[in-house]
C-alpha positions as a LaTeX table, in Angstrom:
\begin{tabular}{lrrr}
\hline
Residue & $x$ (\AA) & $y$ (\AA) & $z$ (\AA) \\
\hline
Unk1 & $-52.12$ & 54.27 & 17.78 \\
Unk2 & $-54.16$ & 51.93 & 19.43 \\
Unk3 & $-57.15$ & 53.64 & 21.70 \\
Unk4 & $-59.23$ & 53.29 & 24.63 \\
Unk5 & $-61.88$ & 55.68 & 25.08 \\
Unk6 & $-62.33$ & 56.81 & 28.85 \\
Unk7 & $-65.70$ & 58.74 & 29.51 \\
Unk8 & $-68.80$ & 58.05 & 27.39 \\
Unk9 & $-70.71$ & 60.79 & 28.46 \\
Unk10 & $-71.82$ & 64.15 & 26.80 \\
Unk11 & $-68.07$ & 64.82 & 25.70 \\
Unk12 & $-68.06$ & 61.26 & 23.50 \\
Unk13 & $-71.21$ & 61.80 & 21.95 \\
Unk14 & $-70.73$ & 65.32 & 20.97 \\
Unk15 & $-67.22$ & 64.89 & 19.40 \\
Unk16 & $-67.76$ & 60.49 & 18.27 \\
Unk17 & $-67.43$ & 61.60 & 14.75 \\
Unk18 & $-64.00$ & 63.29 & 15.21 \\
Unk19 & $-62.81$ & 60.62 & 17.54 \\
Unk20 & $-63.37$ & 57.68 & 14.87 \\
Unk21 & $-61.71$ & 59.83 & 12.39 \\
Unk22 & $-58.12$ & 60.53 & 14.58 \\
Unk23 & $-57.72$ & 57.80 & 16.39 \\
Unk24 & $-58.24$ & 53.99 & 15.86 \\
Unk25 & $-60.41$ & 53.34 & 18.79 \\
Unk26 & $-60.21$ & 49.53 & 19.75 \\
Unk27 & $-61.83$ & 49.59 & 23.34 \\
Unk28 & $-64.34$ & 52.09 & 25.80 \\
Unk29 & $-63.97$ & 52.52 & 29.41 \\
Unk30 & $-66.46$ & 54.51 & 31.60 \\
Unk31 & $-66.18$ & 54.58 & 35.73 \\
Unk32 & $-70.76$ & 54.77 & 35.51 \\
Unk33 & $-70.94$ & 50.55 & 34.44 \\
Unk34 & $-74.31$ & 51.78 & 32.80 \\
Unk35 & $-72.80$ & 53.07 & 29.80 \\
Unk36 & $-70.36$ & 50.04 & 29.18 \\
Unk37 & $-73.43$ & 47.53 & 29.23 \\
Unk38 & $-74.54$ & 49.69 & 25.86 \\
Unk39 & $-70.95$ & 48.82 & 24.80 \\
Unk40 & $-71.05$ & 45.15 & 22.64 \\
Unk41 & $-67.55$ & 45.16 & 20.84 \\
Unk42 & $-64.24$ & 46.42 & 22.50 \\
Unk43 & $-65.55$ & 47.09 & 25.82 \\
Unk44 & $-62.88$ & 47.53 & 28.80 \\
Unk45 & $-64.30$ & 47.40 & 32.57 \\
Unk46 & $-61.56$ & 49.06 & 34.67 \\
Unk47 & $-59.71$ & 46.06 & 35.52 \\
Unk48 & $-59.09$ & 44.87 & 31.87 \\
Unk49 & $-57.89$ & 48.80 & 31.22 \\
Unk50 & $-55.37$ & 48.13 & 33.96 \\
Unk51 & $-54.34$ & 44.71 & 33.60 \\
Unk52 & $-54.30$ & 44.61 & 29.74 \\
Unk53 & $-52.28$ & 47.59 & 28.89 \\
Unk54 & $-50.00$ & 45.93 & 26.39 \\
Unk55 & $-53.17$ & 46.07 & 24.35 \\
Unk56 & $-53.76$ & 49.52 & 23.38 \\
Unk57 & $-51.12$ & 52.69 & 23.12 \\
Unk58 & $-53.14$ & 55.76 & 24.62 \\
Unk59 & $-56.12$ & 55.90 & 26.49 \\
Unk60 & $-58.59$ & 58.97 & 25.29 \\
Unk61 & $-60.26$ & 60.61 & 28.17 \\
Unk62 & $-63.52$ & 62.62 & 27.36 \\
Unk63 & $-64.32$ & 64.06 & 29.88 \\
Unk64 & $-63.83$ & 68.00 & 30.23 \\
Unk65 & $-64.12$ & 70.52 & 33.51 \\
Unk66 & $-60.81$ & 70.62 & 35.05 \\
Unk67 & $-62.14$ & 69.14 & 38.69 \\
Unk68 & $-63.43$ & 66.21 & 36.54 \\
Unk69 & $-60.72$ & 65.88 & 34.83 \\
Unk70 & $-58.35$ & 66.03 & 37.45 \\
Unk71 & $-60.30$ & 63.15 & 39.41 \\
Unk72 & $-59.98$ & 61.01 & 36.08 \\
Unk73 & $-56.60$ & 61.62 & 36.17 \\
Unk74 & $-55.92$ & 60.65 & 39.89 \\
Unk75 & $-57.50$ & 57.65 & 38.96 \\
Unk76 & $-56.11$ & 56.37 & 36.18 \\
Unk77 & $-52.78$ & 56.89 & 37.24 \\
Unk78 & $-53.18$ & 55.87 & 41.13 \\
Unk79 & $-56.30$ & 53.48 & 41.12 \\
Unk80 & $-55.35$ & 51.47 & 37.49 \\
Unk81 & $-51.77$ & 52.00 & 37.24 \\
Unk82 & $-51.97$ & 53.83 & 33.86 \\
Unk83 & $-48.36$ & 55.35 & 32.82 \\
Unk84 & $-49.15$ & 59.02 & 32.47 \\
Unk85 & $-47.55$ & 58.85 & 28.79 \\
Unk86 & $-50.27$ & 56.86 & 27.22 \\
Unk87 & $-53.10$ & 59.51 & 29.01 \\
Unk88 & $-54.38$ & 62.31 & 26.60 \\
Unk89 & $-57.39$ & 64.24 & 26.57 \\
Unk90 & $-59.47$ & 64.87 & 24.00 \\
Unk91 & $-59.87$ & 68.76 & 24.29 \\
Unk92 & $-56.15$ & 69.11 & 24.42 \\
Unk93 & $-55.34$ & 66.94 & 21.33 \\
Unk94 & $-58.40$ & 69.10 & 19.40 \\
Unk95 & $-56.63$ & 72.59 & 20.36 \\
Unk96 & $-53.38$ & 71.04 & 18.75 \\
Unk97 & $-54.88$ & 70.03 & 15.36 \\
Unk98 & $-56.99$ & 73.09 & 15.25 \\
Unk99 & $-55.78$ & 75.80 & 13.34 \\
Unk100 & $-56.47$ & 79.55 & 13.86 \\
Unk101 & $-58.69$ & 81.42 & 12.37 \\
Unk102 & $-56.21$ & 84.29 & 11.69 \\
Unk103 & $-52.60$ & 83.94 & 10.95 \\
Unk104 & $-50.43$ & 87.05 & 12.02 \\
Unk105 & $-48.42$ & 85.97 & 9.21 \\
Unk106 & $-51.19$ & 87.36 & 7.08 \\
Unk107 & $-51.11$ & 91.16 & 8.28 \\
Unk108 & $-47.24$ & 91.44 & 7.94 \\
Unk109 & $-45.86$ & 90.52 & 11.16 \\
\hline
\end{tabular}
């Protein structure tokens, strides 16, 4: 699935490794222009992200706090025109593919 990152902040450097290894990242998008201008292959300014979509499958937002993330959502889907189906978020997908600790299944229940 083709991937645009969304938030290169504290999030994306914390969790890069894991990122490159689940999902085949082929462009980065950030609202602060600072942190694309470090960007030199694959970059996406928030116009391309919105006018390109038939290039990528999901955009990856990594961003976390839920008033951030809310705010990133609002305006990806109402400012850019994003399809909500091709939205994830990166702490969601890592509670999915994480697997717990303990299994009940283990004690007899």
């Amino acid at each position: 699935m083709k991937t645009v990152v969304y938030g290169l902040g504290g999030m994306f450097a914390k969790y890069n490794e894991y990122i490159y290894q689940n999902y085949q990242v082929i462009g980065y998008c950030d609202r602060d222009i600072s942190k694309l201008e470090k960007i030199h292959t694959g970059r996406f300014d928030r116009h391309m992200l919105m006018e390109n979509q038939e290039l990528y499958d999901s955009v990856l937002v990594t961003v976390f706090g839920s008033e951030t993330t809310r705010d990133v959502l609002k305006d990806l889907v109402d400012n850019l025109n994003v399809p909500c189906n091709k939205i994830r978020f990166l702490h969601y997908d890592m509670l999915d593919k994480e697997k717990p600790y303990i299994s009940f299944g283990q004690y007899g229940e």
